[in-house]
C-alpha positions as CSV (number, residue, x, y, z in Angstrom):
1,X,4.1,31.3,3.3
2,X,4.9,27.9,4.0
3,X,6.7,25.3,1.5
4,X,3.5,23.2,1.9
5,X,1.1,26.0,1.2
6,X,3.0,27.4,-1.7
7,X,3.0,24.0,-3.2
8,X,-0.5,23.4,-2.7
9,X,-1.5,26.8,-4.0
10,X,0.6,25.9,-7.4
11,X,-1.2,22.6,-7.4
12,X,-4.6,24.1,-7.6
13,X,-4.0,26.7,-10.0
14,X,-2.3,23.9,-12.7
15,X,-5.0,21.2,-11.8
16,X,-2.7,18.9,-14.1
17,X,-4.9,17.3,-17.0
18,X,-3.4,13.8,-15.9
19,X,-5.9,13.5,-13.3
20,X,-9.1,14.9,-15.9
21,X,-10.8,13.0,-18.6
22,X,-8.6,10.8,-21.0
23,X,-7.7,13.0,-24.1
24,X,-8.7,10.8,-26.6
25,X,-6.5,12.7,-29.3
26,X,-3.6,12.0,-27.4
27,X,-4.6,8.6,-25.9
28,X,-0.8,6.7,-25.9
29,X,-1.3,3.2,-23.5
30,X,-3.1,0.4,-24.7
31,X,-5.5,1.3,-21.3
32,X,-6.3,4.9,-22.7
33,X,-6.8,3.2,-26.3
34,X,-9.7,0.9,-24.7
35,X,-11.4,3.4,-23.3
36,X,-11.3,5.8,-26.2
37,X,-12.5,3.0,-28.6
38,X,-15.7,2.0,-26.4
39,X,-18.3,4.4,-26.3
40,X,-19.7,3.1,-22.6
41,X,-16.0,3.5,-21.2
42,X,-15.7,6.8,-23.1
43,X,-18.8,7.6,-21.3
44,X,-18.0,6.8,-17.8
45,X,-14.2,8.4,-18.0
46,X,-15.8,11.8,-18.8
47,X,-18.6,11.4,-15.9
48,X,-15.4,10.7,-13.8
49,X,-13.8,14.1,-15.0
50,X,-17.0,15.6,-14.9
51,X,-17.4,14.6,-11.3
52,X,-13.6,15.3,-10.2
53,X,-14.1,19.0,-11.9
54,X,-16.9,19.7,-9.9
55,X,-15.3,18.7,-6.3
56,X,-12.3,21.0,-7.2
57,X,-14.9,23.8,-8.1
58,X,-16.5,22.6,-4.7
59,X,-13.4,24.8,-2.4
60,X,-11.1,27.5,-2.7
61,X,-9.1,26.1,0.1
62,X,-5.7,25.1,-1.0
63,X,-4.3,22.7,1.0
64,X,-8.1,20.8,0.1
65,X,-7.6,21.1,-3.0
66,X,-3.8,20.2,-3.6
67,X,-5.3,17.0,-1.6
68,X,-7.7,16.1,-3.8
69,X,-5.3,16.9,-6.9
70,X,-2.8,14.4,-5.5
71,X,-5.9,11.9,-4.8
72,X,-6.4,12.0,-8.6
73,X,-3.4,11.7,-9.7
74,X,-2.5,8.6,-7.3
75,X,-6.0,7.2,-8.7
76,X,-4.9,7.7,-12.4
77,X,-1.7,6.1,-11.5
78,X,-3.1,2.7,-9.6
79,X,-5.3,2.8,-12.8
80,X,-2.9,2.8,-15.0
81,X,-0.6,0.6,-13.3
82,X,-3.0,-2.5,-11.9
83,X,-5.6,-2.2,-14.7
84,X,-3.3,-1.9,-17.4
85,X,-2.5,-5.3,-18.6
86,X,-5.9,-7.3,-17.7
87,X,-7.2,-10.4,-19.4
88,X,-8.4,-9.0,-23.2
89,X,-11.9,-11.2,-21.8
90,X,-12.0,-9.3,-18.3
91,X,-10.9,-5.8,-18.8
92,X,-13.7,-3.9,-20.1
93,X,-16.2,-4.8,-17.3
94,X,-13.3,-4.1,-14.6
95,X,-12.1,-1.2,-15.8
96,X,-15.9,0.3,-16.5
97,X,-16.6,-0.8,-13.3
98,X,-13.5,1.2,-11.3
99,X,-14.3,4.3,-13.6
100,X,-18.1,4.4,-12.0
101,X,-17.2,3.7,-8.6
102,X,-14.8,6.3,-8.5
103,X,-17.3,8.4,-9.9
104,X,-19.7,7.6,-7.1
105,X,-16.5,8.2,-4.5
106,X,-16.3,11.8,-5.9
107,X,-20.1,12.8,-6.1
108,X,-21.0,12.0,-2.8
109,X,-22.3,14.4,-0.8
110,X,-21.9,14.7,3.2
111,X,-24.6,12.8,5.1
112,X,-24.3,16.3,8.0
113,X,-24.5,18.8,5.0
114,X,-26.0,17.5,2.0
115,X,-25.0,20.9,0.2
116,X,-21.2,19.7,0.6
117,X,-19.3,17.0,-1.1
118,X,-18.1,14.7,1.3
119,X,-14.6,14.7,0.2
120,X,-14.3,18.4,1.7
121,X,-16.6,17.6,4.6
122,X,-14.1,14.4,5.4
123,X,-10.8,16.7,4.8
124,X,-12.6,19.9,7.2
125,X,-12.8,17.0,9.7
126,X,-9.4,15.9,9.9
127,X,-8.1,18.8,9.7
128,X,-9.9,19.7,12.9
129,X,-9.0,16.7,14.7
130,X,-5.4,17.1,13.8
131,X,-5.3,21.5,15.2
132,X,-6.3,19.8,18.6
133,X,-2.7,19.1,19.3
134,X,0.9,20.6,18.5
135,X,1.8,19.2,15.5
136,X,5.6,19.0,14.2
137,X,7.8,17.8,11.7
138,X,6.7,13.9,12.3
139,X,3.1,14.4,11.3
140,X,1.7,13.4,8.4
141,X,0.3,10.7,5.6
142,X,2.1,8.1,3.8
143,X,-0.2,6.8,1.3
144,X,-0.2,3.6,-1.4
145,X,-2.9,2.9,-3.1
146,X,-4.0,-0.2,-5.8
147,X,-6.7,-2.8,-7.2
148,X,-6.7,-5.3,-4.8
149,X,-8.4,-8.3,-6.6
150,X,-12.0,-9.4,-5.2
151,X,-13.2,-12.4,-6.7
152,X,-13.9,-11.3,-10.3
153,X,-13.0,-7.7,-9.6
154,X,-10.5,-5.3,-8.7
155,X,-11.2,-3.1,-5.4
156,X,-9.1,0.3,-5.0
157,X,-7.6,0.3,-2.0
158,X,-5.8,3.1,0.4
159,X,-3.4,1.8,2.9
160,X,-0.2,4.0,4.6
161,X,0.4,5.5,8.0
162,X,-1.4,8.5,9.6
163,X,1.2,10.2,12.1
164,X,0.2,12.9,14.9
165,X,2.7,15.0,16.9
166,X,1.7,16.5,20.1
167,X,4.8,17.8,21.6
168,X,7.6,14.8,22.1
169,X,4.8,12.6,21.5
170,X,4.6,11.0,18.2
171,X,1.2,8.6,17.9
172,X,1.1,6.5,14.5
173,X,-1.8,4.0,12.7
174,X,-0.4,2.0,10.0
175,X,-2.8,0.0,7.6
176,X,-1.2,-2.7,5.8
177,X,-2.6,-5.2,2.9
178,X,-1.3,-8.9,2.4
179,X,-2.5,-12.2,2.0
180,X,-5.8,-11.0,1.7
181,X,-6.4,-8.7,4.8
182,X,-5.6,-5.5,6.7
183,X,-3.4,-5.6,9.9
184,X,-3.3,-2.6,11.6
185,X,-0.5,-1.4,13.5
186,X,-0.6,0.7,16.3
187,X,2.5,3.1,17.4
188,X,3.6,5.1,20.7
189,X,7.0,7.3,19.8
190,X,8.4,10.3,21.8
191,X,11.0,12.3,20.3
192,X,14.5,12.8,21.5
193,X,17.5,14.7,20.2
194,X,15.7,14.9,16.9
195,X,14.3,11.5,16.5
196,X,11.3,9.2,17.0
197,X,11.9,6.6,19.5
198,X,9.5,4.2,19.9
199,X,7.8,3.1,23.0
200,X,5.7,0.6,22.1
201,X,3.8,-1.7,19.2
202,X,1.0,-3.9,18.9
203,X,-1.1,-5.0,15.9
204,X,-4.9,-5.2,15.2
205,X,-5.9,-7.8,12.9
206,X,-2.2,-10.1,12.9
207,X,1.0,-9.2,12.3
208,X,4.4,-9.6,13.5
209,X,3.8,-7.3,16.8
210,X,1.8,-8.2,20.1
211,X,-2.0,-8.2,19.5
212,X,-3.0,-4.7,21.0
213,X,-5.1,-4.8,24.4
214,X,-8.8,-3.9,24.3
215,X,-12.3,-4.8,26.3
216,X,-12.0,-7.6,23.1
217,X,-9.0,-8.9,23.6
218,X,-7.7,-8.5,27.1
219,X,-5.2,-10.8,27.1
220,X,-3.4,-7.8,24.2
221,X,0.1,-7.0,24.7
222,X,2.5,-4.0,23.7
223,X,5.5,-4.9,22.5
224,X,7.8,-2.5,24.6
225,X,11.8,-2.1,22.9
226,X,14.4,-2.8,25.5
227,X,16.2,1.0,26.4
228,X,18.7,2.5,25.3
229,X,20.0,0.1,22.4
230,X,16.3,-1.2,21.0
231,X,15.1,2.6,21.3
232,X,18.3,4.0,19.5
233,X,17.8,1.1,16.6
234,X,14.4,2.3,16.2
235,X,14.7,6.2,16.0
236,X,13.3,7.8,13.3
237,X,14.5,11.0,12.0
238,X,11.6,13.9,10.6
239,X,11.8,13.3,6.4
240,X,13.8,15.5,3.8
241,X,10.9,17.2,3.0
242,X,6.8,18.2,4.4
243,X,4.6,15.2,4.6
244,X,0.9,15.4,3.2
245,X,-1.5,17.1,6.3
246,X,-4.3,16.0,4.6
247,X,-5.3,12.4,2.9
248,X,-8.8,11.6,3.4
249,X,-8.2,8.3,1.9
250,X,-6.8,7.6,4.8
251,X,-9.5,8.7,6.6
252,X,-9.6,7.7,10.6
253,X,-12.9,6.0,12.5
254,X,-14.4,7.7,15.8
255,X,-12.7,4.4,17.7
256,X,-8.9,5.2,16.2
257,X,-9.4,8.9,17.1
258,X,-10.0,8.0,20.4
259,X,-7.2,6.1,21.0
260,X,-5.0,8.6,18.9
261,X,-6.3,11.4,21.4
262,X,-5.1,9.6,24.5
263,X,-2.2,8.2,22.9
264,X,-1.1,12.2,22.2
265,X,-2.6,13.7,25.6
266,X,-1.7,11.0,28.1
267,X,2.1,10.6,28.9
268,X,2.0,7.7,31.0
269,X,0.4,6.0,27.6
270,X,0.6,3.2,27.1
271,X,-0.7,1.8,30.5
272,X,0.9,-1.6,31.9
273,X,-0.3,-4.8,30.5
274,X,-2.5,-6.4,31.8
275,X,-3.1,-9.8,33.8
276,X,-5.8,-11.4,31.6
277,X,-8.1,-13.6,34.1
278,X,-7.6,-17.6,34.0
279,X,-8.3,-18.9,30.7
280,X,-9.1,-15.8,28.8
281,X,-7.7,-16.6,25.3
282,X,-6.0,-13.7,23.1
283,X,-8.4,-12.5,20.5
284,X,-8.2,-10.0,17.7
285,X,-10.7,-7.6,15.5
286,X,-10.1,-6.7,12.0
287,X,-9.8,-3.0,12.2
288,X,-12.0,-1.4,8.7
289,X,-10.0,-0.5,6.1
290,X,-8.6,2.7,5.8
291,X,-9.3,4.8,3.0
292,X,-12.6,4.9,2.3
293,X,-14.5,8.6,2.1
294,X,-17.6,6.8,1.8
295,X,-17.3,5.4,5.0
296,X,-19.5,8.0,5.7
């Protein structure tokens, strides 16, 4: 048994009570306090455990479930973390209203099988998508998550970097949040002597990297390192320890799995650039953001 798997199976038999409904005899931060004290936000937290109990019930498949454990838990944590110290005025609607809509995340159901959350549906996908190639040490989810503010509100957000191995070819997506939008970042490695080199870059969205190529933009670019000393400078060795195999919070579109398919199947990928006609003008699409199961 695997490192990963025994993990996961610990994980799902301790289901750790961080992640559940607020103890209210034990309630310590001034967050846990509020909620305790209001009987509409007392309300809401325990549909939330209510509705987190009930997807755990939902499998007995342990890598699923250590996912959704660590979801939780990341959840609790952005809670705890961006919510915290609100405006006295403000944070009883916020907070109310990121209790329900992570209660609505967690009870939906899958459009293909209504019988089955979708969280398990979304995580039975990936996992599919990801046993069509090799796999290695390099694949895997890094994954942050926060409250991005909306307006008036606070939005939880899932950004990070989905990584597939398929042989010495190493394909990344990298979602990143600043100034008020996502750039997406798109990756072509191939491993040697142990390492990720990387082949070539280019951004959807803005960024510091060429704007990628597409039937909207074809004036894109890949930004292509100079060999050997670029290449070296950029190789990336496998982590200390196994990445997550499943994050459905950072949940890939049909259009990314495309390209992530011929990005890990075609080794003459990615193609020259190409000669954009006279006076086509770069353009760009924001990609959608990553993370969301009920992107369904």
């Amino acid at each position: 048994m695997t490192r990963l798997l025994v993990a996961a199976v610990a994980a799902s038999l301790l289901a750790p009570s961080a992640a559940r409904a607020i103890d209210c005899r034990r309630a310590a931060s001034p967050l846990e306090r509020m909620i305790c004290a209001d009987a509409a936000l007392r309300k809401a937290d325990a549909a939330l455990g209510s509705a987190y109990a009930g997807l755990l019930h939902g499998t007995d498949d342990a890598e699923i479930r250590a996912m959704l454990i660590a979801s939780q838990k990341r959840w609790v944590a952005a809670r705890d973390t961006w919510l915290g110290d609100l405006d006295a005025a403000d944070a009883r609607t916020i907070v109310l209203g990121a209790i329900r809509a992570r209660t609505e995340d967690l009870s939906g159901r899958a459009k293909s099988d209504p019988a089955r959350p979708h969280w398990i549906a979304a995580a039975l996908r990936q996992r599919a998508f990801a046993a069509r190639f090799t796999g290695g040490p390099f694949a895997g989810f890094d994954t942050a998550c926060y409250f991005l503010p909306v307006g008036q509100d606070r939005v939880y957000g899932c950004f990070g970097s989905r990584r597939f191995q398929n042989g010495d070819r190493v394909c990344t997506l990298s979602d990143d949040w600043a100034s008020g939008h996502t750039t997406e970042t798109r990756t072509v490695g191939r491993v040697v002597d142990g390492a990720v080199r990387t082949v070539a870059t280019c951004t959807i969205g803005g960024g510091d990297d060429a704007e990628c190529p597409g039937p909207e933009n074809p004036a894109g670019r890949w930004t292509r390192p100079a060999a050997p000393a670029a290449a070296t400078a950029s190789a990336t060795t496998a982590p200390a320890g196994p990445r997550a195999v499943l994050d459905v919070e950072l949940a890939s579109d049909a259009e990314a799995e495309t390209w992530l398919s011929t990005c890990l199947t075609d080794p003459a990928y990615p193609p020259p650039d190409p000669v954009p006609a006279a006076g086509t003008e770069p353009g760009s699409r924001p990609p959608a953001r990553a993370g969301d199961p009920n992107g369904k």
